[in-house]
PDB file of the backbone (N, CA, C, O) and the ligand in Angstrom, with CONECT records:
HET     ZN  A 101       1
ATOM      1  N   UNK A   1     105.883 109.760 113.660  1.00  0.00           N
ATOM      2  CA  UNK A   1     105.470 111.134 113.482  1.00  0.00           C
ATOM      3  C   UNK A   1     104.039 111.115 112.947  1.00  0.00           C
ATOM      4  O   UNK A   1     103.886 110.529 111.875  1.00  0.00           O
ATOM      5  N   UNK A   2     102.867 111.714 113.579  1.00  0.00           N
ATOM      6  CA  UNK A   2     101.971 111.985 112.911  1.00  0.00           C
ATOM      7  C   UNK A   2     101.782 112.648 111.395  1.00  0.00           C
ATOM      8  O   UNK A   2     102.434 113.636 111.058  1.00  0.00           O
ATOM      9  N   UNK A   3     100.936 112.077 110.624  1.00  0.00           N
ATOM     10  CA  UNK A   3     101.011 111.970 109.360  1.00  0.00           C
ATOM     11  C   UNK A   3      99.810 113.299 109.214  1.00  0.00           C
ATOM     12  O   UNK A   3      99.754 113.950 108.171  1.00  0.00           O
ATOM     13  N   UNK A   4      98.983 113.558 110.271  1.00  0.00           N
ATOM     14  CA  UNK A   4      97.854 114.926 110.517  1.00  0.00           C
ATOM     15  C   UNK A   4      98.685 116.045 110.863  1.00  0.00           C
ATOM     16  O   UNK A   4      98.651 117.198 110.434  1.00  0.00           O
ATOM     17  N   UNK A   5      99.360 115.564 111.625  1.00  0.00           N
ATOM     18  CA  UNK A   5      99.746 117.215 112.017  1.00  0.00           C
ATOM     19  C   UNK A   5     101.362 117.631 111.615  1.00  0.00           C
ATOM     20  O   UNK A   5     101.951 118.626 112.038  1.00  0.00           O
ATOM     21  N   UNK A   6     101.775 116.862 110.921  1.00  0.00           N
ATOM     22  CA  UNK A   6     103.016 116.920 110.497  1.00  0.00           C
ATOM     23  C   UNK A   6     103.246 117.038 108.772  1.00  0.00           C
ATOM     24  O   UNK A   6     104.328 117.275 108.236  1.00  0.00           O
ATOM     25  N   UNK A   7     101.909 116.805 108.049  1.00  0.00           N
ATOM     26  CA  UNK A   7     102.020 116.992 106.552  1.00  0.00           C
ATOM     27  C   UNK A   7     102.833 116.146 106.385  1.00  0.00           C
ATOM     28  O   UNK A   7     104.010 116.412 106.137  1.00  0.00           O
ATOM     29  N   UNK A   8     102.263 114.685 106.510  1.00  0.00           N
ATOM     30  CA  UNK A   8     103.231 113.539 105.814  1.00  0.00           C
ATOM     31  C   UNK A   8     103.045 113.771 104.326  1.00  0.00           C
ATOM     32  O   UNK A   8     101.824 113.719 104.174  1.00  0.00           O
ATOM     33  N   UNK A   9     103.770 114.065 102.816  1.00  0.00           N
ATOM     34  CA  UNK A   9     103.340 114.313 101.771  1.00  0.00           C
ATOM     35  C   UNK A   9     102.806 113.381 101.230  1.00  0.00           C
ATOM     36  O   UNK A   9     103.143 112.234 101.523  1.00  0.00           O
ATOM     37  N   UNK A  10     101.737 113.663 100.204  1.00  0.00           N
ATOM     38  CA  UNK A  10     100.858 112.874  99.733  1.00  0.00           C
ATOM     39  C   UNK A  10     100.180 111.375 100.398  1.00  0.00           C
ATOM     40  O   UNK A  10      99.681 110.376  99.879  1.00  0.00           O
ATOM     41  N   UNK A  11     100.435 111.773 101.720  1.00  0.00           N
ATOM     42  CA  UNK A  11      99.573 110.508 103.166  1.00  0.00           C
ATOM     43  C   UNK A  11      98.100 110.790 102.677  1.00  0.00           C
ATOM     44  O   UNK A  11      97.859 111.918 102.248  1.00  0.00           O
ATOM     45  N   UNK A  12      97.369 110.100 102.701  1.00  0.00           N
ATOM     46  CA  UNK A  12      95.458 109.701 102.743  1.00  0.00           C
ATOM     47  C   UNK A  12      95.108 110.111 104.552  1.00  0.00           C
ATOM     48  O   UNK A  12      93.947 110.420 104.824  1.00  0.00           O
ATOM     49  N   UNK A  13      96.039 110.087 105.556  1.00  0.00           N
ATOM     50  CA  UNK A  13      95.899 110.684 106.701  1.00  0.00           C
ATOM     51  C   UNK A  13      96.390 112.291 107.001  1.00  0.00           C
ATOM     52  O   UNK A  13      96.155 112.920 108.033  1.00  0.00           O
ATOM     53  N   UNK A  14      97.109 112.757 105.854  1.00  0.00           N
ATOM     54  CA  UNK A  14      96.962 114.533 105.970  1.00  0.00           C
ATOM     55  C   UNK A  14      96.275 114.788 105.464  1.00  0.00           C
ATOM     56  O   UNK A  14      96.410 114.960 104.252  1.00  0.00           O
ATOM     57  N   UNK A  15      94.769 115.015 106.301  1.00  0.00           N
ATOM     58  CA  UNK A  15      93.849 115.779 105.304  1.00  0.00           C
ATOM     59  C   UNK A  15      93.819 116.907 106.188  1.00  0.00           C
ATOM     60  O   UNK A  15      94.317 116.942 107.313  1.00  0.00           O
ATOM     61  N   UNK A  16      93.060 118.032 105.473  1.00  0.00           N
ATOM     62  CA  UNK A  16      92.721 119.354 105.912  1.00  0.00           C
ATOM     63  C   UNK A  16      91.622 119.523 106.069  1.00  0.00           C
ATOM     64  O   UNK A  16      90.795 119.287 105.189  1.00  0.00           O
ATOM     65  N   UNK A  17      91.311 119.998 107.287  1.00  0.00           N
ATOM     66  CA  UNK A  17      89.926 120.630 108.055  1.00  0.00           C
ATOM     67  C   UNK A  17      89.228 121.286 106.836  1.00  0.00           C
ATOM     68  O   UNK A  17      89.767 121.850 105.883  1.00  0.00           O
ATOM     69  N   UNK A  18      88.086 121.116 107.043  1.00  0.00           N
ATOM     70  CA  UNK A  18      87.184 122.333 106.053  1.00  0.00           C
ATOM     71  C   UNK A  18      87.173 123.858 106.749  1.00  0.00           C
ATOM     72  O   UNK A  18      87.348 124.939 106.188  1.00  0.00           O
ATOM     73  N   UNK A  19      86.835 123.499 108.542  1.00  0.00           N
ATOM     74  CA  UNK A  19      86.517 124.548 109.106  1.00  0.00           C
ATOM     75  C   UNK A  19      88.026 125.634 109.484  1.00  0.00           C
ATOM     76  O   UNK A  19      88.805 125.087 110.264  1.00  0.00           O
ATOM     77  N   UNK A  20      88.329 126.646 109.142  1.00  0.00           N
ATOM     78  CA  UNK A  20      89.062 127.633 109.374  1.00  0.00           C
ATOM     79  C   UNK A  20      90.542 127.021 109.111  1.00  0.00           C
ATOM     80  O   UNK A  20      91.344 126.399 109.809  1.00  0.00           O
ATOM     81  N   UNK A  21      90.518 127.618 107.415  1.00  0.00           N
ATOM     82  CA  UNK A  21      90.924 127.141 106.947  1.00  0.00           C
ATOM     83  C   UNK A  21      92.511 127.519 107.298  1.00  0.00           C
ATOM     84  O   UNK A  21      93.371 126.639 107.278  1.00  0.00           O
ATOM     85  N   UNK A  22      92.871 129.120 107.670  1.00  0.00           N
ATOM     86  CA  UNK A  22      93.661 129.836 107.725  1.00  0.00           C
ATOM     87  C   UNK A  22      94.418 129.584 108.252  1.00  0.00           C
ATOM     88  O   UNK A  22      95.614 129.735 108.003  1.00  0.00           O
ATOM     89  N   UNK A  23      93.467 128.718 109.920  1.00  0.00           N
ATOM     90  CA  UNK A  23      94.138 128.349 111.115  1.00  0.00           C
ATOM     91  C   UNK A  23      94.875 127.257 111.255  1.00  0.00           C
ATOM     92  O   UNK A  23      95.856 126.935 111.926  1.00  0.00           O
ATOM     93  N   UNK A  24      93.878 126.543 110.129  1.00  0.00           N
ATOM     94  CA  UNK A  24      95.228 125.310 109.586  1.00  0.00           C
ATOM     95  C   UNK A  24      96.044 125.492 108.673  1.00  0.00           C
ATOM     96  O   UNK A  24      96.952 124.679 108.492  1.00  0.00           O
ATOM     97  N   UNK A  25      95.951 126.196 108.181  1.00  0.00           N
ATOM     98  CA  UNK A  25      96.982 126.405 107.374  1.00  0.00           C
ATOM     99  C   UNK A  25      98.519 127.217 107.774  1.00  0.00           C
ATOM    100  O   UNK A  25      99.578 126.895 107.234  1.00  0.00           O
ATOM    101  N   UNK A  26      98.431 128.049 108.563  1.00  0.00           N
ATOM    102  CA  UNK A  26      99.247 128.786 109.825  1.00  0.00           C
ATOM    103  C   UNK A  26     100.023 127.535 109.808  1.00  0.00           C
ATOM    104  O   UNK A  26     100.998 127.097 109.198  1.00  0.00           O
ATOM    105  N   UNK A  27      98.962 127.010 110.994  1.00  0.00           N
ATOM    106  CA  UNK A  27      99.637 125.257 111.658  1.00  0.00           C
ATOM    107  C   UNK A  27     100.180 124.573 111.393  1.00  0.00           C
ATOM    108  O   UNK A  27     101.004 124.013 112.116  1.00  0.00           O
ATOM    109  N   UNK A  28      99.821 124.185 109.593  1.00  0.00           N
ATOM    110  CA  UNK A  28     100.564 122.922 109.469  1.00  0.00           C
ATOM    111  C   UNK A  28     101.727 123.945 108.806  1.00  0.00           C
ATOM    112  O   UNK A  28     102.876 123.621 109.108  1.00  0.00           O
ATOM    113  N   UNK A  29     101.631 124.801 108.187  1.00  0.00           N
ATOM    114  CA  UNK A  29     103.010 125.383 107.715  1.00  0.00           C
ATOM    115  C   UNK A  29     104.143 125.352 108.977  1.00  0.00           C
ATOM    116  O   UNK A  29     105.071 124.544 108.961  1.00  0.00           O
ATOM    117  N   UNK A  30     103.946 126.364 110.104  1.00  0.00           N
ATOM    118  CA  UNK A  30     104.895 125.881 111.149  1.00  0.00           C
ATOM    119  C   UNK A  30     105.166 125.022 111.681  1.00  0.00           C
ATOM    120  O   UNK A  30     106.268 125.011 112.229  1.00  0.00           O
ATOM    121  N   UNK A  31     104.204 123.763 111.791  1.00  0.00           N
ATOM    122  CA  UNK A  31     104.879 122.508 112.182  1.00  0.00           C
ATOM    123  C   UNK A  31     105.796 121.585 111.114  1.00  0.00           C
ATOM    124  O   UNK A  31     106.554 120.714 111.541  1.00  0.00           O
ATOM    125  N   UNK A  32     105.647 121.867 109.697  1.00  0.00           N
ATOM    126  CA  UNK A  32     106.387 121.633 108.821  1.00  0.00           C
ATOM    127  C   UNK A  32     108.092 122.298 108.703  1.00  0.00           C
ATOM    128  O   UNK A  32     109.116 121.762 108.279  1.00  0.00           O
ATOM    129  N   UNK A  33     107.801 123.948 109.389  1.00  0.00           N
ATOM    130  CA  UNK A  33     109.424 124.533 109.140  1.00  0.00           C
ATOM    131  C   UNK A  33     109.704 124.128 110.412  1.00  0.00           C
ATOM    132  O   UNK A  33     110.929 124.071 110.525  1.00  0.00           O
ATOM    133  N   UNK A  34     109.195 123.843 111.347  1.00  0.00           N
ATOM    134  CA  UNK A  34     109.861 123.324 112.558  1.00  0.00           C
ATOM    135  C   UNK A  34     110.105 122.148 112.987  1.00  0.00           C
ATOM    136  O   UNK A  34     110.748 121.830 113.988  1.00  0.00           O
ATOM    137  N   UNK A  35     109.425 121.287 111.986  1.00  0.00           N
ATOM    138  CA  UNK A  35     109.983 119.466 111.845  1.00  0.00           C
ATOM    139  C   UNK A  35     111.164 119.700 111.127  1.00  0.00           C
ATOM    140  O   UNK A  35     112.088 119.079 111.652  1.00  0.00           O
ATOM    141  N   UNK A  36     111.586 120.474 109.938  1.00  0.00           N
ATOM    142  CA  UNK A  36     112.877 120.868 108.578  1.00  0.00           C
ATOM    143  C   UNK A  36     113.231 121.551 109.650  1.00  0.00           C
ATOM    144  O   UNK A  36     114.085 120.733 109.991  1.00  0.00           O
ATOM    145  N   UNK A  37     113.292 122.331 110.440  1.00  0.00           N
ATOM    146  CA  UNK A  37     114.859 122.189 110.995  1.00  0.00           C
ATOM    147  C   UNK A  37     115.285 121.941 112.008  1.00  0.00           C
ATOM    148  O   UNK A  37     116.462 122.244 112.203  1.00  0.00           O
ATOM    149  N   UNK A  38     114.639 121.388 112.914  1.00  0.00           N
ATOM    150  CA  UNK A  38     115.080 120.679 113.720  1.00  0.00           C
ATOM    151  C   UNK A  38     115.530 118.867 113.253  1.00  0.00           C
ATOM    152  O   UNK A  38     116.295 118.193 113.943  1.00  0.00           O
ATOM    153  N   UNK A  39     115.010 118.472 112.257  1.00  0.00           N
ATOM    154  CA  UNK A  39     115.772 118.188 111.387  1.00  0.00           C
ATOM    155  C   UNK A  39     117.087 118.465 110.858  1.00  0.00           C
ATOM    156  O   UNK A  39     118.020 117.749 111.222  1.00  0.00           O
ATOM    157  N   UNK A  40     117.290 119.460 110.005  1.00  0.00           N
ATOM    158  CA  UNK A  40     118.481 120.138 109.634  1.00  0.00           C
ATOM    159  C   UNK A  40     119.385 119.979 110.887  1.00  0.00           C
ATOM    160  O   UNK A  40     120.425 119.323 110.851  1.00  0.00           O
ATOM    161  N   UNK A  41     118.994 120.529 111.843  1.00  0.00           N
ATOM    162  CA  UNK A  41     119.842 121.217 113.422  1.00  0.00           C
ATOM    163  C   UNK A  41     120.530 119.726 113.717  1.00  0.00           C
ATOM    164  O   UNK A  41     121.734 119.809 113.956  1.00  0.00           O
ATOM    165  N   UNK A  42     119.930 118.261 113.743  1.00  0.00           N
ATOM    166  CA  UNK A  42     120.494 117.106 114.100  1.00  0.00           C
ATOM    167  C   UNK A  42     121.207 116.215 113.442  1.00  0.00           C
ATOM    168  O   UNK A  42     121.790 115.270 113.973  1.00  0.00           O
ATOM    169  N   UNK A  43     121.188 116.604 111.654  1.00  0.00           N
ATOM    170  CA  UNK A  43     121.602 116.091 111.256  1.00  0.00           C
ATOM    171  C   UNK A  43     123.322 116.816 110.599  1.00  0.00           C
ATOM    172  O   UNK A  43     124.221 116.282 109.949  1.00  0.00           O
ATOM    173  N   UNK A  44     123.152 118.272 111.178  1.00  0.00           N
ATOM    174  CA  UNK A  44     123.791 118.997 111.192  1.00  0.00           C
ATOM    175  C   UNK A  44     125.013 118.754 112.176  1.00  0.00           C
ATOM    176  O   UNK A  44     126.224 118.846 111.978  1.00  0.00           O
ATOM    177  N   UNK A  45     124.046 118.303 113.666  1.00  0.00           N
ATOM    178  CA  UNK A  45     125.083 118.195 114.567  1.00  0.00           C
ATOM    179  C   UNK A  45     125.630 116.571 114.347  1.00  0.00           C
ATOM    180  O   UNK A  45     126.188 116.006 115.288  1.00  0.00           O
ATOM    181  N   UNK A  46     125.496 116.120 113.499  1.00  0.00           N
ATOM    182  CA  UNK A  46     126.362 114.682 113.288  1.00  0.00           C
ATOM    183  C   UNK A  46     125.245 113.677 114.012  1.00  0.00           C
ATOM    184  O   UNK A  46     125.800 112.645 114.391  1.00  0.00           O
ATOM    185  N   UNK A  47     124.152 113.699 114.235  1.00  0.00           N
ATOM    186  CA  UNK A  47     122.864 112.997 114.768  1.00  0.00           C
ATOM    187  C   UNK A  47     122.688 112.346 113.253  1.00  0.00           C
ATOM    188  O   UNK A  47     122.853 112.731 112.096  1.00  0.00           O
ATOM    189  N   UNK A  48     122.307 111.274 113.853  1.00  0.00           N
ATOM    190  CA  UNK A  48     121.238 110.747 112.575  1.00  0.00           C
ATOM    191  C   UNK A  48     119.351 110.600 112.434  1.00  0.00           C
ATOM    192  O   UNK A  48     118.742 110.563 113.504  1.00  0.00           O
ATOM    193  N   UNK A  49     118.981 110.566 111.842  1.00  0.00           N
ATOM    194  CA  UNK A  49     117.319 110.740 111.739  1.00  0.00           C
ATOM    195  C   UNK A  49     116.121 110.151 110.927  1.00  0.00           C
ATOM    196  O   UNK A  49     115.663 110.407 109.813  1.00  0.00           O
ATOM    197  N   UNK A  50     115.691 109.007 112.198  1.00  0.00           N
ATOM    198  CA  UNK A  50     114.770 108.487 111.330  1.00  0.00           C
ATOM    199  C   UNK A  50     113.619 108.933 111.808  1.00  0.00           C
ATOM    200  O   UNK A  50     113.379 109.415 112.915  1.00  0.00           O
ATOM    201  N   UNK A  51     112.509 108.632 110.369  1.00  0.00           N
ATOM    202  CA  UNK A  51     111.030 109.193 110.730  1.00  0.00           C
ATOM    203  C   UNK A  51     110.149 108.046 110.624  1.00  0.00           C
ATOM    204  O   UNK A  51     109.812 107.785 109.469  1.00  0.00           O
ATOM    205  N   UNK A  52     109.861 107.574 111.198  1.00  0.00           N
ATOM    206  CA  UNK A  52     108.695 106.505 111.130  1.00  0.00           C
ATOM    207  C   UNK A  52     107.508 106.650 111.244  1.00  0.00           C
ATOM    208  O   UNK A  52     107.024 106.339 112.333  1.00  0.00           O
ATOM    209  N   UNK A  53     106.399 107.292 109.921  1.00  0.00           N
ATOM    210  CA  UNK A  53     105.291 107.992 109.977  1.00  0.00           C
ATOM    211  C   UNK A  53     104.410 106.729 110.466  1.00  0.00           C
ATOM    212  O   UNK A  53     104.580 105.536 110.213  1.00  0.00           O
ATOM    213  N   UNK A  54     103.306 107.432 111.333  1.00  0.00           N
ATOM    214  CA  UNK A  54     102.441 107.162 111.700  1.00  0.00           C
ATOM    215  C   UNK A  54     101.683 106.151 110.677  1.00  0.00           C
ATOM    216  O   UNK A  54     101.360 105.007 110.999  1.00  0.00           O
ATOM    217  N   UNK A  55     101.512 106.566 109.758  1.00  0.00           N
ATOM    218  CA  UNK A  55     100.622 105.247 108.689  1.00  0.00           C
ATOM    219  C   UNK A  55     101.326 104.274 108.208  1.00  0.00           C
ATOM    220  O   UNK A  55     100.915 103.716 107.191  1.00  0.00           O
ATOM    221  N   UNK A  56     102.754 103.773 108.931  1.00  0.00           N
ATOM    222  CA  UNK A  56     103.624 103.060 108.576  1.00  0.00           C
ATOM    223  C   UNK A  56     103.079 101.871 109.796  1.00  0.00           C
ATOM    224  O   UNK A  56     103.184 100.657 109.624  1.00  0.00           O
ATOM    225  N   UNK A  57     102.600 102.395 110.799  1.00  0.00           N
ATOM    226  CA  UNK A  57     102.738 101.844 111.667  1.00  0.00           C
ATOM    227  C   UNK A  57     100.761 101.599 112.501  1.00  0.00           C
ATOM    228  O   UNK A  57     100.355 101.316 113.628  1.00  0.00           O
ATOM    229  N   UNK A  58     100.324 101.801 111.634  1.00  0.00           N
ATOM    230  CA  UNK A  58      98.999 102.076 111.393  1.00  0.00           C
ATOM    231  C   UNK A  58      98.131 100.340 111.793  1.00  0.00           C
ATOM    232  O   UNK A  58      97.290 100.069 112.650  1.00  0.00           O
ATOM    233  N   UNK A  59      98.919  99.317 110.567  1.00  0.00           N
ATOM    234  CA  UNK A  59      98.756  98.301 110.016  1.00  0.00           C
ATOM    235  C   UNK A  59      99.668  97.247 111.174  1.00  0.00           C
ATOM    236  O   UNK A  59     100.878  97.031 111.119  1.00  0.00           O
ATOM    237  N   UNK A  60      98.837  96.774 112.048  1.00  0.00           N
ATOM    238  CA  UNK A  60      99.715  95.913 112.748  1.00  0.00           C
ATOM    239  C   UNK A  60     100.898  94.905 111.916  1.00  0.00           C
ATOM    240  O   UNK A  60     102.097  94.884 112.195  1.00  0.00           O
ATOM    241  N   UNK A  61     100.308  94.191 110.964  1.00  0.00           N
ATOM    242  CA  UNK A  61     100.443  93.437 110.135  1.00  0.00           C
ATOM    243  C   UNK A  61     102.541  93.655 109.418  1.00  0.00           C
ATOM    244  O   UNK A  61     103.457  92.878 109.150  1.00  0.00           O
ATOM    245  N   UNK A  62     102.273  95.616 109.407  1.00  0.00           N
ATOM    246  CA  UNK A  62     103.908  95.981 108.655  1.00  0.00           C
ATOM    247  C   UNK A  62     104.498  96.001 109.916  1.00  0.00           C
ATOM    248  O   UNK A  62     105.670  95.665 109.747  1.00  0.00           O
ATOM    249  N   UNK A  63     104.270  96.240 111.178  1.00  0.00           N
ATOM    250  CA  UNK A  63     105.095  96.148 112.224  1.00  0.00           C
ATOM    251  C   UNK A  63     106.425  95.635 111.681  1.00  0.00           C
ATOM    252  O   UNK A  63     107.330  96.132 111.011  1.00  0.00           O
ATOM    253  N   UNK A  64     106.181  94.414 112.246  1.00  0.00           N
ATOM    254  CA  UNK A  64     107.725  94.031 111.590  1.00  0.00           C
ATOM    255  C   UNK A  64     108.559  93.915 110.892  1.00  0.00           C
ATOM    256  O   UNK A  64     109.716  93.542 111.085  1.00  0.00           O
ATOM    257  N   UNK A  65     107.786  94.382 109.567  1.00  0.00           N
ATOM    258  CA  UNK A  65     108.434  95.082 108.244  1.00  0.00           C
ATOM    259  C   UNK A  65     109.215  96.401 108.441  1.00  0.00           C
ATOM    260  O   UNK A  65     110.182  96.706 107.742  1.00  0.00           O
ATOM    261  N   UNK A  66     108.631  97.308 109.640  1.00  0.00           N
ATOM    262  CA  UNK A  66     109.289  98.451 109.793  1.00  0.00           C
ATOM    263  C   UNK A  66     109.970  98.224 110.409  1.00  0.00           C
ATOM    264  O   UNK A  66     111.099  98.425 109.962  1.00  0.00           O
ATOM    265  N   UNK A  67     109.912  97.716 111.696  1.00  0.00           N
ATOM    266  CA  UNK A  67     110.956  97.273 112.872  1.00  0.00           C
ATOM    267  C   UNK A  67     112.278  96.943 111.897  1.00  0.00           C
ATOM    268  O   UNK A  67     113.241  97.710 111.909  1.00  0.00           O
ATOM    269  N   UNK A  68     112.255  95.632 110.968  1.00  0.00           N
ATOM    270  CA  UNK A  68     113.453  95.149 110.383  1.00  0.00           C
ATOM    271  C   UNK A  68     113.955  96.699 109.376  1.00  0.00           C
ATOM    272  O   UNK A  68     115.105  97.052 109.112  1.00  0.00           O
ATOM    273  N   UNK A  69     113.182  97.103 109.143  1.00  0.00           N
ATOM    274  CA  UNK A  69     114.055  98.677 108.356  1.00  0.00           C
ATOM    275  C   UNK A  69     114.724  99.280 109.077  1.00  0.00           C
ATOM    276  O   UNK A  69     115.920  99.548 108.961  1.00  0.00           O
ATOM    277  N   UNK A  70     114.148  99.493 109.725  1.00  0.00           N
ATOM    278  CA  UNK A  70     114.602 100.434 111.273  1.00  0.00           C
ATOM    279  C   UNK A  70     116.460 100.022 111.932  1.00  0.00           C
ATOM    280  O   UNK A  70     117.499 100.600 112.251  1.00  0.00           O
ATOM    281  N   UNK A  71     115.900  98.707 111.822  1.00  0.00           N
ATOM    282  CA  UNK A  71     116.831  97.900 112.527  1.00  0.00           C
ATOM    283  C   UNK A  71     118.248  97.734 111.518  1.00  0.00           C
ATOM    284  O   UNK A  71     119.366  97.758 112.031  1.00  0.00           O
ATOM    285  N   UNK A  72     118.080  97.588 110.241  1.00  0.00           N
ATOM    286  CA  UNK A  72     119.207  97.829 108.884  1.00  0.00           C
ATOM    287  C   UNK A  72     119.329  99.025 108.983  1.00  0.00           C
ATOM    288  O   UNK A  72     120.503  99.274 109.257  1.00  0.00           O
ATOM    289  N   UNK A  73     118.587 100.128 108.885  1.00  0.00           N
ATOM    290  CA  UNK A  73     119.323 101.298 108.803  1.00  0.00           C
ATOM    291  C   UNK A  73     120.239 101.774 110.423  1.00  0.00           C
ATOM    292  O   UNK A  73     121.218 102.519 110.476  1.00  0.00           O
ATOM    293  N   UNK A  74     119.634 101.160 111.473  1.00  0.00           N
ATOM    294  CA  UNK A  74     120.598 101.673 112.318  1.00  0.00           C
ATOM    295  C   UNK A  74     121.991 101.124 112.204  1.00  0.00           C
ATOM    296  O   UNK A  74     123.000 101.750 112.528  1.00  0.00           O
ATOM    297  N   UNK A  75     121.960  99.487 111.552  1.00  0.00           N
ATOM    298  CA  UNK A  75     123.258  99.289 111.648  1.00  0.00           C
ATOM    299  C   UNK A  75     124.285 100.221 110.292  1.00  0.00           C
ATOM    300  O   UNK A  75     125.504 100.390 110.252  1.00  0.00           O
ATOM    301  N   UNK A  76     123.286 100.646 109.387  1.00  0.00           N
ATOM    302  CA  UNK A  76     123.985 101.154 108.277  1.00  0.00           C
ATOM    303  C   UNK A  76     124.243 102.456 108.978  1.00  0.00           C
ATOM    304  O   UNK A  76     123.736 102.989 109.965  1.00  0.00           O
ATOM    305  N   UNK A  77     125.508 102.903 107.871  1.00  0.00           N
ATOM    306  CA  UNK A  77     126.029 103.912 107.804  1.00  0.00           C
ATOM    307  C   UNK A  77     124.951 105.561 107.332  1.00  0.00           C
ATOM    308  O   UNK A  77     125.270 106.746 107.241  1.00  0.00           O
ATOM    309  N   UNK A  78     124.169 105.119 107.214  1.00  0.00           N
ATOM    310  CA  UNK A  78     123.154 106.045 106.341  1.00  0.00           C
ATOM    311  C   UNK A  78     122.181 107.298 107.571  1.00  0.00           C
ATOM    312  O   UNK A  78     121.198 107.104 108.285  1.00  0.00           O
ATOM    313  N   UNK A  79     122.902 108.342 107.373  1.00  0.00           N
ATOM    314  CA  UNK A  79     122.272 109.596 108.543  1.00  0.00           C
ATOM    315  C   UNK A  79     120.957 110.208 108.135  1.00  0.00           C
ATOM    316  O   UNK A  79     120.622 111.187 108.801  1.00  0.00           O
ATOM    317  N   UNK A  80     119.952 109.732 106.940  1.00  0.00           N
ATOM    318  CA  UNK A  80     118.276 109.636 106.928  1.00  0.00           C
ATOM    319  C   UNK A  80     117.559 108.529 106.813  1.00  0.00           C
ATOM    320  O   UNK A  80     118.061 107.750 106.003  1.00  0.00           O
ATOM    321  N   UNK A  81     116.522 108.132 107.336  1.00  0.00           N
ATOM    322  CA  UNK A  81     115.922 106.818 107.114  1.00  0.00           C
ATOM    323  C   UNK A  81     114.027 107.837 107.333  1.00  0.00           C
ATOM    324  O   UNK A  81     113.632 108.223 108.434  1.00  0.00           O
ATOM    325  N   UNK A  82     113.434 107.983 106.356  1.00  0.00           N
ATOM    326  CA  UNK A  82     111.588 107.828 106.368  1.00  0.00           C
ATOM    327  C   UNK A  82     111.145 106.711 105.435  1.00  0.00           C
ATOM    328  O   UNK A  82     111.399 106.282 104.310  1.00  0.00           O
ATOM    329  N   UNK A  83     110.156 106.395 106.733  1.00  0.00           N
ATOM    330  CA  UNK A  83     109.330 105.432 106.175  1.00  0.00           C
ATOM    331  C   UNK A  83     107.791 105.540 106.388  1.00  0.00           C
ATOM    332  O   UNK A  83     107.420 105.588 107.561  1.00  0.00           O
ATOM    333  N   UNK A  84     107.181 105.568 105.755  1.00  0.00           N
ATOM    334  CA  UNK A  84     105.687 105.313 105.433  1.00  0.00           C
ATOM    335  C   UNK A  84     104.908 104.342 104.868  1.00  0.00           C
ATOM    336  O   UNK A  84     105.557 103.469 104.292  1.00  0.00           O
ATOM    337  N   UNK A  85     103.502 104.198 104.847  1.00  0.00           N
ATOM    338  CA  UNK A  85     103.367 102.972 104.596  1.00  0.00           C
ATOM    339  C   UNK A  85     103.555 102.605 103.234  1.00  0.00           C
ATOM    340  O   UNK A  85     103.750 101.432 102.916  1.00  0.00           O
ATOM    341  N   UNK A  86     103.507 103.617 102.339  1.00  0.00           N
ATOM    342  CA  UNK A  86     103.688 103.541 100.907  1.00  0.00           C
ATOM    343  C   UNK A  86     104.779 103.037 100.655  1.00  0.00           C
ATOM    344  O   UNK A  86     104.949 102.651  99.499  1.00  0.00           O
ATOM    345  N   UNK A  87     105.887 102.871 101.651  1.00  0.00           N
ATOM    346  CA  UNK A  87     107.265 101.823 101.628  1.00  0.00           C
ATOM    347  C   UNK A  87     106.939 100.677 101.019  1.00  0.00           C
ATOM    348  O   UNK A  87     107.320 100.379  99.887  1.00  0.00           O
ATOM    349  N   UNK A  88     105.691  99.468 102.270  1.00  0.00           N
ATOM    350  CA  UNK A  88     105.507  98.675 102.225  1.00  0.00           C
ATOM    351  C   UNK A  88     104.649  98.210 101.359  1.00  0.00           C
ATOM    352  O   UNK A  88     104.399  97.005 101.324  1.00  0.00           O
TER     353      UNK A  88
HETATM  354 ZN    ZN A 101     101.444 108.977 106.508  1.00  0.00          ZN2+
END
């Protein structure tokens, strides 16, 4: 998931435009209630949901640090998994 246009919290890659400010601000608010519930909606329907932000995956280097998370939480029982690079 992009960490710009998705308001990864406290990411060094969500920053905010200087120019019009309003228009981003509109933006990232609705792409935020519409990541939460479509979210909600899948984990609702018995889906499970992982997020693998963009600055997780930034760093060739954590690749496979995330991959192996990725890879434990699918076998686990556990219906949220985010990761960012601040994981690693
Ligand atoms: Zn991020």
């Amino acid at each position: 998931m992009g960490c710009f246009w998705h308001r990864h919290e406290g990411c060094r890659y969500a920053t905010t435009p200087l120019t019009r400010p309003g228009f981003w601000k509109r933006k990232f608010i609705a792409n935020v209630k519409r990541d939460q519930f479509v979210q909600h909606e899948l984990l609702s329907g018995g889906w499970r949901v992982a997020i693998v932000w963009e600055c997780a995956l930034r760093k060739l280097d954590l690749v496979p640090e995330v991959t192996k998370c990725v890879e434990e939480w699918l076998k686990s029982d556990d219906p949220f998994l985010e990761l960012g690079e601040a994981r690693f």
